[in-house]
MDTraj code that builds the backbone (N, CA, C; nanometers):
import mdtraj as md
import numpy as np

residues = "UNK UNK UNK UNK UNK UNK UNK UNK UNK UNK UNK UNK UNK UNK UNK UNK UNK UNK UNK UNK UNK UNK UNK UNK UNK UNK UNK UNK UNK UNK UNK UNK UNK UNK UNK UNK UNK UNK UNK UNK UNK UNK UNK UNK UNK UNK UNK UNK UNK UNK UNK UNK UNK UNK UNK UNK UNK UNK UNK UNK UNK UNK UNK UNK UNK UNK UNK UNK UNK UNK UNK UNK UNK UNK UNK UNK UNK UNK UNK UNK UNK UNK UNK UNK UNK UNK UNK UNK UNK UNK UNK UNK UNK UNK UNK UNK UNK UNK UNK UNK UNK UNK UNK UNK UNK UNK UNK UNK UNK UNK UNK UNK UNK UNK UNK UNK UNK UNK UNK UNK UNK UNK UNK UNK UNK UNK UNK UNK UNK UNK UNK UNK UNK UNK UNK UNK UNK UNK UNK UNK UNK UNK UNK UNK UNK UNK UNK UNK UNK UNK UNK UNK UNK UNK UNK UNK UNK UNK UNK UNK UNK UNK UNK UNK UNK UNK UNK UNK UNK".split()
xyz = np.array([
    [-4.7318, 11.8027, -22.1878],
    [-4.8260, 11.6942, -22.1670],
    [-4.7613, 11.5793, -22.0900],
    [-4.6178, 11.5659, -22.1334],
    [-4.5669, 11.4144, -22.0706],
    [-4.5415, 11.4788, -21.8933],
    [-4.5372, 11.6175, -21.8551],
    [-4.5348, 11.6569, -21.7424],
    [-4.6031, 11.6192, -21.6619],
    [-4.7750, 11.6191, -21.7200],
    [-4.9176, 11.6279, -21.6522],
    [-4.8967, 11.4779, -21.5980],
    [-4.8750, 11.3899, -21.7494],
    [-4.8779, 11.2460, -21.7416],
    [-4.7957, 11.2038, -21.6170],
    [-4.6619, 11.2648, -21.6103],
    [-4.5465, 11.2330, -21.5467],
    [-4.6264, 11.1929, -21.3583],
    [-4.6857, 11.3195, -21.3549],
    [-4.7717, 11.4105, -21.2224],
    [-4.8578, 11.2772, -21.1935],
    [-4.9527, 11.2582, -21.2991],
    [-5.0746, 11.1622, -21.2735],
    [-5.0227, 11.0510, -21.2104],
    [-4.9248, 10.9370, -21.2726],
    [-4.8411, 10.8755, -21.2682],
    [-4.7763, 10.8685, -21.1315],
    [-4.7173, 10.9698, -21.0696],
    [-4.6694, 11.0128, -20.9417],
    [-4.7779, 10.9820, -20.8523],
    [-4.9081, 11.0459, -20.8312],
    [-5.0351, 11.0791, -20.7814],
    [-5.0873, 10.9574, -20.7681],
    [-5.0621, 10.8372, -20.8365],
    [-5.1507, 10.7101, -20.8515],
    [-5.0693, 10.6283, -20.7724],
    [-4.9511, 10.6273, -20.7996],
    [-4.8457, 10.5295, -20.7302],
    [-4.8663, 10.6008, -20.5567],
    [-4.8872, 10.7127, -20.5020],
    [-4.8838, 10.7555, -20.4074],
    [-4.9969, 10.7274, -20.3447],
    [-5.1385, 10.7102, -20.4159],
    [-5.2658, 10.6443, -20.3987],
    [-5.2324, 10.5048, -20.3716],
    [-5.1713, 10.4512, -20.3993],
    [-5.1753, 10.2828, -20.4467],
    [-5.1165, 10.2614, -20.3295],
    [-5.0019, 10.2988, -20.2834],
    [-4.9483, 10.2935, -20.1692],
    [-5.0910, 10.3135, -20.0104],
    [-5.0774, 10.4427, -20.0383],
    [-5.2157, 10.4353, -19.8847],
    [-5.3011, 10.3830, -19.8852],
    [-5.3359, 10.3304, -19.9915],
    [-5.4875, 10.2457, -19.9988],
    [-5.4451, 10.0929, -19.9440],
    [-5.3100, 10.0489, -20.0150],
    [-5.2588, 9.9261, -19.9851],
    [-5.2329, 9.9504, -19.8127],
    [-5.1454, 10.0658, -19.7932],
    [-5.1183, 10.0933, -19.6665],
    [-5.2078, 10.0750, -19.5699],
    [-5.2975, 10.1129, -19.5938],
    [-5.4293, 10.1524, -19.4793],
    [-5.4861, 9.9833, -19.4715],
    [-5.4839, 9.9460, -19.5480],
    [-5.5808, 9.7803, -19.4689],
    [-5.4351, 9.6758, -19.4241],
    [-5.3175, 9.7272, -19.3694],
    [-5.2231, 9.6317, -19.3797],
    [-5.2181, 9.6183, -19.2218],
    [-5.2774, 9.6933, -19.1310],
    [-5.3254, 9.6952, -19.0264],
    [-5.3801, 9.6142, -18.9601],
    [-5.4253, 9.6043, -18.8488],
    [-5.5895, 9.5474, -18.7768],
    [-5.6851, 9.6563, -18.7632],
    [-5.8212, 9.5822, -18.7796],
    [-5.8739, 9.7126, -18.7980],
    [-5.8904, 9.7688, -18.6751],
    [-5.9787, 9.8597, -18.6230],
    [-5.9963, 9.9326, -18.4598],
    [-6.0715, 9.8861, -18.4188],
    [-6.0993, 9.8625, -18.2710],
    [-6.2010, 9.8388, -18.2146],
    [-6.3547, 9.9031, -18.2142],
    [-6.3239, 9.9871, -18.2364],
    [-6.4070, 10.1193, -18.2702],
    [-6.4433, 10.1676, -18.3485],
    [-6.4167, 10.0680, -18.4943],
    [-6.4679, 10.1342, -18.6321],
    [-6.6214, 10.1245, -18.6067],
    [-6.6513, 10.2072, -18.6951],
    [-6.8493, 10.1609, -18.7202],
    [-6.8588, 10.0287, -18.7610],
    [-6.7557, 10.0025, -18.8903],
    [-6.8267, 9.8426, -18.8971],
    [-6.7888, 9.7531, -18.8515],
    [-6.6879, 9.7590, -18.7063],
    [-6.6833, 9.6742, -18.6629],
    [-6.8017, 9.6396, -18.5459],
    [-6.8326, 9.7651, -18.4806],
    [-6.9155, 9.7670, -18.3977],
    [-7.0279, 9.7109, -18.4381],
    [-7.0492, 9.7333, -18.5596],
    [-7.1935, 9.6999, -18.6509],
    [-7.2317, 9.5750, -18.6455],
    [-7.1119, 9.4873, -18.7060],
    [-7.0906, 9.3306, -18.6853],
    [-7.1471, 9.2621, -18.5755],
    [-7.0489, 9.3305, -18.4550],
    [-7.0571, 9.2692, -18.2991],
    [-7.1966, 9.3316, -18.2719],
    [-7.2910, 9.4063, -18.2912],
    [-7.4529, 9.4705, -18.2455],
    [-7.5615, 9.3736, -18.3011],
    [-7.4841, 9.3336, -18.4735],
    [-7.6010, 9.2551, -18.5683],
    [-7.5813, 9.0950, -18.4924],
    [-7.4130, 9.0579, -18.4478],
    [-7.4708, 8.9172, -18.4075],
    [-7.4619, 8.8929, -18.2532],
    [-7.4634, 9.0036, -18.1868],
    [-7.5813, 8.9926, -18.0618],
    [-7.6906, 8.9657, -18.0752],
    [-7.7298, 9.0621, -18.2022],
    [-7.8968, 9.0979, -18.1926],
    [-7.9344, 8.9401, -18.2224],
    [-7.8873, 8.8895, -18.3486],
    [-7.8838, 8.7896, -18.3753],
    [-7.8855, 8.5994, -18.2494],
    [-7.8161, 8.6680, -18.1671],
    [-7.7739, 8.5584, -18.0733],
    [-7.9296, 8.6210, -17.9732],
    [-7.9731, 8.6773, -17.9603],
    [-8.0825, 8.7388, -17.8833],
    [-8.2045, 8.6784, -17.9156],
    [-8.1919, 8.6760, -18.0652],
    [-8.3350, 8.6323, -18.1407],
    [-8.3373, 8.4524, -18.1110],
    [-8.2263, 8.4743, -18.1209],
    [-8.2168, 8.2853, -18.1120],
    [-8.3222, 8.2729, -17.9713],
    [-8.2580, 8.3253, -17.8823],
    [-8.3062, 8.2679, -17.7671],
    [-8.4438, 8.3441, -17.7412],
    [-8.4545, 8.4207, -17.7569],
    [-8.6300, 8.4354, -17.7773],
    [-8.7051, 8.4178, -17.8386],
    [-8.6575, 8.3230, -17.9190],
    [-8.7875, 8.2573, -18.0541],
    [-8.8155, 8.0759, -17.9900],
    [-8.7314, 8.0253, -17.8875],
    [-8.7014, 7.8696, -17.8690],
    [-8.8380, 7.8570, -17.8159],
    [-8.8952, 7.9122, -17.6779],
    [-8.9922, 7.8539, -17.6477],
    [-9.1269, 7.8799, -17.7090],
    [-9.1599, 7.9937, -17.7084],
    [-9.2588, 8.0259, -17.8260],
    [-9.2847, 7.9946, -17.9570],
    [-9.1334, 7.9617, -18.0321],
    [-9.1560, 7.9063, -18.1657],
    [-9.1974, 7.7579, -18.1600],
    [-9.1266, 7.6546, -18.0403],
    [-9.1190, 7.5337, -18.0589],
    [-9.2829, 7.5385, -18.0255],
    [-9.3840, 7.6037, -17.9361],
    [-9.5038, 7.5966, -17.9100],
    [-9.5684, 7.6618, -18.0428],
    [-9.5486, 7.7291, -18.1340],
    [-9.5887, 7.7330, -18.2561],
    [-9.5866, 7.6633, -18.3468],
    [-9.4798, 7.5936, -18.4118],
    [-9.4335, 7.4751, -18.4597],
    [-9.5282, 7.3529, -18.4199],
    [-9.5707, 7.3344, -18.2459],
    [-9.6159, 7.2068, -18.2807],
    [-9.7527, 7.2484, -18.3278],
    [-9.8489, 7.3812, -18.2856],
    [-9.9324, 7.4278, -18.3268],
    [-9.9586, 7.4222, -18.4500],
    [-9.8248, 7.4304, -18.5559],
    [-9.8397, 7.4422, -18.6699],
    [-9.8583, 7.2617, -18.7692],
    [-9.7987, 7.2009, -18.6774],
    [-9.8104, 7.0811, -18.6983],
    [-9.9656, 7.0309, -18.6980],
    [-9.9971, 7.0516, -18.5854],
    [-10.1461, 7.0055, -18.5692],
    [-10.2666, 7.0715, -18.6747],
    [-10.2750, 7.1934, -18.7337],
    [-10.3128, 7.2853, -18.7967],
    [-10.3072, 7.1509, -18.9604],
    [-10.1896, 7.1687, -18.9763],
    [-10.1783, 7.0886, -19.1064],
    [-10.3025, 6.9636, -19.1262],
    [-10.2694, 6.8740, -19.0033],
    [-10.3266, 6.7381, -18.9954],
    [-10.2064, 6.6619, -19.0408],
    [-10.1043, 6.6789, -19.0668],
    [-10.0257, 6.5611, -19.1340],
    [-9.8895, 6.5634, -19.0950],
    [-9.7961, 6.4561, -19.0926],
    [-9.6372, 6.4555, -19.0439],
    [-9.5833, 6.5176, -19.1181],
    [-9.4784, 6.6347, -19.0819],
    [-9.3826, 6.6981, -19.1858],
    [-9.2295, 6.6877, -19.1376],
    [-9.1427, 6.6064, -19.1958],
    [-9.0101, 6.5870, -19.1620],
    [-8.9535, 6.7524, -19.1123],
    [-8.9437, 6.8166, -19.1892],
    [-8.9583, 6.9510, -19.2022],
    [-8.9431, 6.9685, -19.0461],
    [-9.0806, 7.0134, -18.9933],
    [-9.1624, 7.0508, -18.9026],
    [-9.1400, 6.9757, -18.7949],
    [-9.1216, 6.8607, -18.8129],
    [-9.1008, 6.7886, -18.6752],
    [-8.9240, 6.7998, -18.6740],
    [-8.8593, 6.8687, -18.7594],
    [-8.7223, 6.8564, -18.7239],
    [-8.6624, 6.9773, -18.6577],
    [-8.7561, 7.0748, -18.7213],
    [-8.7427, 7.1918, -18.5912],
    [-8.8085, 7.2008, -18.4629],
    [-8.8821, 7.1006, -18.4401],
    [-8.9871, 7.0698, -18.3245],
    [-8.8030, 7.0245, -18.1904],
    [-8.7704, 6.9536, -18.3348],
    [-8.6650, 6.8796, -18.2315],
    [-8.5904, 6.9445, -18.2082],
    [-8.5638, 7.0359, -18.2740],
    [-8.4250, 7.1612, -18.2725],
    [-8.4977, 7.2424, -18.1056],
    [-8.6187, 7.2525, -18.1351],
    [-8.6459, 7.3674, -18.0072],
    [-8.6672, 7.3223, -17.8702],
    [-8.6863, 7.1320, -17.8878],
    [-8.6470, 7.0793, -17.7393],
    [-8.5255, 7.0084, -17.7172],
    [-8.4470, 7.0709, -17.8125],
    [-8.3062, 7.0614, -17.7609],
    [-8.2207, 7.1767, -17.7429],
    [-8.3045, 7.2271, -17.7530],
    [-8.2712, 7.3909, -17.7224],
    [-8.2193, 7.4982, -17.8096],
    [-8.2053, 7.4088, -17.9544],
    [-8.1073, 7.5099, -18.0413],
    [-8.2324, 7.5447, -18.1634],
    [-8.3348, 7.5858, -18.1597],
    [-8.3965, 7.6484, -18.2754],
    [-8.3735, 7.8082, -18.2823],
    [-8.3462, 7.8238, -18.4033],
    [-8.3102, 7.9435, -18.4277],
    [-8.3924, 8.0294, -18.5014],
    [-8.4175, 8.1779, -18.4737],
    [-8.5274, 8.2222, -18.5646],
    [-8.4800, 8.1794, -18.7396],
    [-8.3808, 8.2354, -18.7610],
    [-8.3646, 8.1801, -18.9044],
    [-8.4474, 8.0341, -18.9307],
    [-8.4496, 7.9498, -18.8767],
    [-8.5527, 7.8325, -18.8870],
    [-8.6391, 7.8637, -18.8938],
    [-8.7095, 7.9270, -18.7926],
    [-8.8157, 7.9359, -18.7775],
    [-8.8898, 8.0744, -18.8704],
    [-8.8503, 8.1575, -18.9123],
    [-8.8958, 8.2595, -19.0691],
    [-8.9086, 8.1962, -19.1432],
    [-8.7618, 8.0636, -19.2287],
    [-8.7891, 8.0045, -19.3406],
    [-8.9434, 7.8832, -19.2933],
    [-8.9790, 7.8460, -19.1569],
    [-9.1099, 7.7857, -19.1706],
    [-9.2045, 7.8681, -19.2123],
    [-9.2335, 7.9947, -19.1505],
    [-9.3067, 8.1129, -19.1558],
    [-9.2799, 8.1174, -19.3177],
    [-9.2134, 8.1518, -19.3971],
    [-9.2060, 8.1790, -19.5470],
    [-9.2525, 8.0880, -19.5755],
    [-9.2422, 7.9995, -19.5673],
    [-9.2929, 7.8775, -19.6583],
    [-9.4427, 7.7986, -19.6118],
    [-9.4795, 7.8641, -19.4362],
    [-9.5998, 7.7724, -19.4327],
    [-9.7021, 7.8983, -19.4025],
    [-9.6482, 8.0108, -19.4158],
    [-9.7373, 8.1207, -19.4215],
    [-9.8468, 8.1301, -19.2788],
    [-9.7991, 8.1257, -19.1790],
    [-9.8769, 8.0649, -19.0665],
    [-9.8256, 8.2095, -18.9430],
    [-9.9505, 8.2537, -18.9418],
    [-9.9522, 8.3655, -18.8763],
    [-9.9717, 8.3762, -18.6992],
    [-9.9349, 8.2767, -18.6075],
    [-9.9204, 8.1768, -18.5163],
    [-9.7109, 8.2696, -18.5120],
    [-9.6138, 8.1858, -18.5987],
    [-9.5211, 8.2095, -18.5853],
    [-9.4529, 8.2987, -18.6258],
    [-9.5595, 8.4078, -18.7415],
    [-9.4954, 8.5510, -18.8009],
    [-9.5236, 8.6361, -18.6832],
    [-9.6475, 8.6145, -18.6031],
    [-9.6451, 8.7001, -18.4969],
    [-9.5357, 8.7082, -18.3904],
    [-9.4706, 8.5796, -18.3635],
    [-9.3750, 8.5809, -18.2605],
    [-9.2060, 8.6570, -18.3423],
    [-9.1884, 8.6142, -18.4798],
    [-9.0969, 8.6897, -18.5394],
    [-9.1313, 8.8322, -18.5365],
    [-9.2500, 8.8911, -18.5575],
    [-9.2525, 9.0382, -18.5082],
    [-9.2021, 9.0691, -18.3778],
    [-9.2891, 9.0036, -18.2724],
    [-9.2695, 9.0570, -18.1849],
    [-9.1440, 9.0525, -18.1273],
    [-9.0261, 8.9700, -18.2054],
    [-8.8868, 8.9376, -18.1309],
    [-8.8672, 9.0568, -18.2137],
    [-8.8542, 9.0880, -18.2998],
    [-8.8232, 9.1961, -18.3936],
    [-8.8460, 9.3201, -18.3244],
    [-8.9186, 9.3284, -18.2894],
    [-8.9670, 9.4944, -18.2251],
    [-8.9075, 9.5173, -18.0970],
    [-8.9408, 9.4292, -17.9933],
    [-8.8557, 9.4087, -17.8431],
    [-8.6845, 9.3919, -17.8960],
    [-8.6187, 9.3263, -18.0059],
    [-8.4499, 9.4174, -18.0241],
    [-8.4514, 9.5327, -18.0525],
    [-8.5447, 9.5905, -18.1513],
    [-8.5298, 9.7304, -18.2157],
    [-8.5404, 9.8495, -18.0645],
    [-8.6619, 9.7551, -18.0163],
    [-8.6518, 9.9163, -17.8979],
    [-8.5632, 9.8184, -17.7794],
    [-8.4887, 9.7382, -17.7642],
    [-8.3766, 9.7189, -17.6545],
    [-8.2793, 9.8307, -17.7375],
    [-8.2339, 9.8722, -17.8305],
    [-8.1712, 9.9848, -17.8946],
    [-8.0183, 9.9390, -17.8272],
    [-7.9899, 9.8163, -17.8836],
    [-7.7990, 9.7572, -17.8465],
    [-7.7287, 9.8817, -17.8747],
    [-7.6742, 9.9246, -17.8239],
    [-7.5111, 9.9858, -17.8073],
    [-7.3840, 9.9548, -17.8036],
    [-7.2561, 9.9699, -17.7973],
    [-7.1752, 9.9530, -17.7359],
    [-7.0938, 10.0740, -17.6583],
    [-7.0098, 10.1004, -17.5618],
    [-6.9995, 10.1508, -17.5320],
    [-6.8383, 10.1130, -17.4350],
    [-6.7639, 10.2406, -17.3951],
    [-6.6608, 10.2102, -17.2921],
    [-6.5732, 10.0750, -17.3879],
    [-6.5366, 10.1214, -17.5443],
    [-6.4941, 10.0166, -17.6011],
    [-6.3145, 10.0017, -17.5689],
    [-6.2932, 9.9260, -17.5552],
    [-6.1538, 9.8767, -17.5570],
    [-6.0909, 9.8062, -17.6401],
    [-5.8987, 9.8350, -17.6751],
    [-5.8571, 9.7753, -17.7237],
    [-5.7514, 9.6590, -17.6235],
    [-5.7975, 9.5095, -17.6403],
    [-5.6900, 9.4323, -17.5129],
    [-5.5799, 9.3834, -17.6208],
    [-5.5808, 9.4125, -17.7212],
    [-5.4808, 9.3356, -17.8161],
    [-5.4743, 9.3931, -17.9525],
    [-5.3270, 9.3834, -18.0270],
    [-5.3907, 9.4393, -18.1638],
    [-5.2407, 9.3289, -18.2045],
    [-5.2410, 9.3165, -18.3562],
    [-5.1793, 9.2331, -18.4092],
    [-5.1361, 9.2554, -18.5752],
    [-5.0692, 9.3758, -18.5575],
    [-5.1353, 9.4157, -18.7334],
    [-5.0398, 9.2896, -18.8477],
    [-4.9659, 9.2028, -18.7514],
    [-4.9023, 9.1473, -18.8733],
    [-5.0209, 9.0080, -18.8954],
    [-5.1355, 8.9906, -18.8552],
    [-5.2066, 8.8990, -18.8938],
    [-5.3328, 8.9815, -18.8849],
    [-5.3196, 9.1347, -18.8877],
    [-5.4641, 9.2100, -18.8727],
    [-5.5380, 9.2183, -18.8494],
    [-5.5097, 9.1590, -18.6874],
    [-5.6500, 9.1002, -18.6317],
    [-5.6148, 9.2120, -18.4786],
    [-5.7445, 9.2601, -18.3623],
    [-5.7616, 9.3016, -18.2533],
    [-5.8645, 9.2225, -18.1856],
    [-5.8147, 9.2043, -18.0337],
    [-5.9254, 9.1457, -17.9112],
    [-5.9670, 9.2925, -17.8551],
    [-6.1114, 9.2573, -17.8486],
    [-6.1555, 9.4252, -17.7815],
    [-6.2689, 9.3587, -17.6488],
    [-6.2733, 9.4694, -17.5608],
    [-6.3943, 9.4436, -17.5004],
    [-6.4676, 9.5643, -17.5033],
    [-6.6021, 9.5741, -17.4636],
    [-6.6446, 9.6635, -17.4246],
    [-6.7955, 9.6559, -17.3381],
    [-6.8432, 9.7436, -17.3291],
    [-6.9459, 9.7535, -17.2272],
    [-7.0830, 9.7415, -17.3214],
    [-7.2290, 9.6912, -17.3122],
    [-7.2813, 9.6372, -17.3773],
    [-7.4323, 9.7281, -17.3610],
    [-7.5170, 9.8023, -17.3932],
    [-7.5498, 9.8863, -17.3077],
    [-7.7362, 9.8773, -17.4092],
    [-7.8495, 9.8161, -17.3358],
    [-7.9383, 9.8141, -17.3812],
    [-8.0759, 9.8907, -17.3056],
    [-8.1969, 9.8915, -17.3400],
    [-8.3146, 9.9515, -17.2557],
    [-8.2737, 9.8705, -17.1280],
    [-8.2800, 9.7507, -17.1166],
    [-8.3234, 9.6147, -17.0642],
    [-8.1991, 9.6333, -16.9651],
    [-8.0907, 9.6159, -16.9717],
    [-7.9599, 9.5222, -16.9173],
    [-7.8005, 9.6347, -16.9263],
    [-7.7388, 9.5515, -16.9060],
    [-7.6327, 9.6108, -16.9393],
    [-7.5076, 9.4946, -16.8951],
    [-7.3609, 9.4692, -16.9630],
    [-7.3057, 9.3915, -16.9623],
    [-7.1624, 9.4178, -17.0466],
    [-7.0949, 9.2933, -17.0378],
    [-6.9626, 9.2917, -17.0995],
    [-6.9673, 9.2165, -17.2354],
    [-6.8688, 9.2178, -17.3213],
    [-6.8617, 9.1462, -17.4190],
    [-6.7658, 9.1689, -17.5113],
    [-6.6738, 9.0436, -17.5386],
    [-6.5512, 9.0789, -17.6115],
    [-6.5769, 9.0046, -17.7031],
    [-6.4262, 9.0848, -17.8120],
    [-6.4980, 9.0369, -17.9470],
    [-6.3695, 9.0481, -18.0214],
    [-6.3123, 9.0035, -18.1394],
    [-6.2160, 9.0245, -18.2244],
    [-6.2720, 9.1038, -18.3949],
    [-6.1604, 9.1544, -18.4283],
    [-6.2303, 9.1627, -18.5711],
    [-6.0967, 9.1818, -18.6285],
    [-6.0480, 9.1267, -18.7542],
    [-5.9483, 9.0852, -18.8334],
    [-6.0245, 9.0756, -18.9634],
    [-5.9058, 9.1301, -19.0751],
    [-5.9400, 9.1795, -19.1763],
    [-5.9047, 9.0396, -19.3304],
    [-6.0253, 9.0008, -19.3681],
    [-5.9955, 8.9045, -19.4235],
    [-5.8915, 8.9120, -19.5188],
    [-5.8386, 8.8128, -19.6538],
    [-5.7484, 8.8249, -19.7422],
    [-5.8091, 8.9133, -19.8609],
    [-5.9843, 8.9131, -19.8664],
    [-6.0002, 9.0086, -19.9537],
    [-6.0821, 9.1378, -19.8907],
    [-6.0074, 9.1518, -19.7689],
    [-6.0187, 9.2927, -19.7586],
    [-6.1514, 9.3352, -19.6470],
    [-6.2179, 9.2172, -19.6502],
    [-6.3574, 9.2477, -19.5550],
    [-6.3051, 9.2072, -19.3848],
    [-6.4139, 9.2965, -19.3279],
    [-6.3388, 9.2601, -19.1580],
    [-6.4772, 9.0920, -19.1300],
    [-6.3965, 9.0990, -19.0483],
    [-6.4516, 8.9115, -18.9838],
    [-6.4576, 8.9622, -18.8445],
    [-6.6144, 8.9141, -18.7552],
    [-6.5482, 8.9541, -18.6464],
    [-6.6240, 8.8082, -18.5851],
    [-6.5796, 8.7862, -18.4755],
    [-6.5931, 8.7160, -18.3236],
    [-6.6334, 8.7539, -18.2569],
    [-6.7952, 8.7210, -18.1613],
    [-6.7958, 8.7811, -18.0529],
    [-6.7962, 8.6264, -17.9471],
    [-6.7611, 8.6890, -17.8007],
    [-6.7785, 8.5927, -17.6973],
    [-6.7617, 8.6538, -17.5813],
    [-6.8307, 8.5923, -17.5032],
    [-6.8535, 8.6851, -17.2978],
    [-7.0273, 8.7079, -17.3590],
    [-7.1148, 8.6542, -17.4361],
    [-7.2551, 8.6671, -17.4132],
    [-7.3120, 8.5718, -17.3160],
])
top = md.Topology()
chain = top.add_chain()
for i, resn in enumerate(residues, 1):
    res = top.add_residue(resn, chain, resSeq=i)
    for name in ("N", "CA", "C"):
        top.add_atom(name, md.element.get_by_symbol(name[0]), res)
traj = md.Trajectory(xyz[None], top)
């Protein structure tokens, strides 16, 4: 029995090691979840900019609809003629003012990313760094619509999750 134990014992410490081993790295340019990251906050940086003019023309729509001043409402009014309204703003108005004016334009940004169908592609590694576990990558950007460059980092936090960076959008 103290053999088996002896074995298990052996087997765990040899586990403990590659598991520790394996994230002491940077991660790849090329993992799935890194790619995943850099696709969700494109998509993300995409929505931004196709919700500004249509939402801020919903918003004031939605204003007028009410009849009444809403700090709220007029503060994303201001966000979208200064150019920075973001759909996340503009859903939590939609959640909360239930106004089918600006759920329609969140669909329709929604559906025009799903079928642009982001990719990446032709990925590269320009840097790797495993003693701070971080890589600079680029790669090729590849949609229905377009096609383009875009580099990005991803480094592995202290508890273990990757972090990434993108920039060249």
């Amino acid at each position: 029995m103290k053999q088996i134990s002896d074995r298990f014992s052996v087997v765990m410490v040899i586990y403990v090691l590659l598991v520790s081993c394996s994230s002491s790295e940077a991660p790849n340019c090329s993992d799935n979840s890194v790619k995943k990251l850099v696709i969700e906050i494109i998509e993300g940086k995409i929505r931004d900019y196709m919700v500004m003019l249509p939402g801020a023309v919903a918003l004031k729509d939605l204003r007028d609809k009410i009849g009444k001043n809403s700090n709220e409402i007029d503060a994303a009014l201001m966000l979208g003629l200064q150019g920075r309204l973001t759909y996340n703003t503009l859903n939590e108005l939609q959640r909360k003012y239930k106004d089918e004016g600006i759920k329609n334009i969140l669909e329709s940004v929604d559906k025009q990313i799903a079928d642009a169908g982001i990719t990446l592609s032709g990925i590269r590694t320009n840097e790797r760094n495993n003693e701070i576990r971080k890589c600079k990558c680029s790669a090729d950007l590849v949609s229905a619509e377009t096609s383009g460059s875009v580099d990005y980092t991803a480094q592995y936090t202290e508890d273990g999750k990757i972090y990434v960076e993108v920039s060249g959008l």
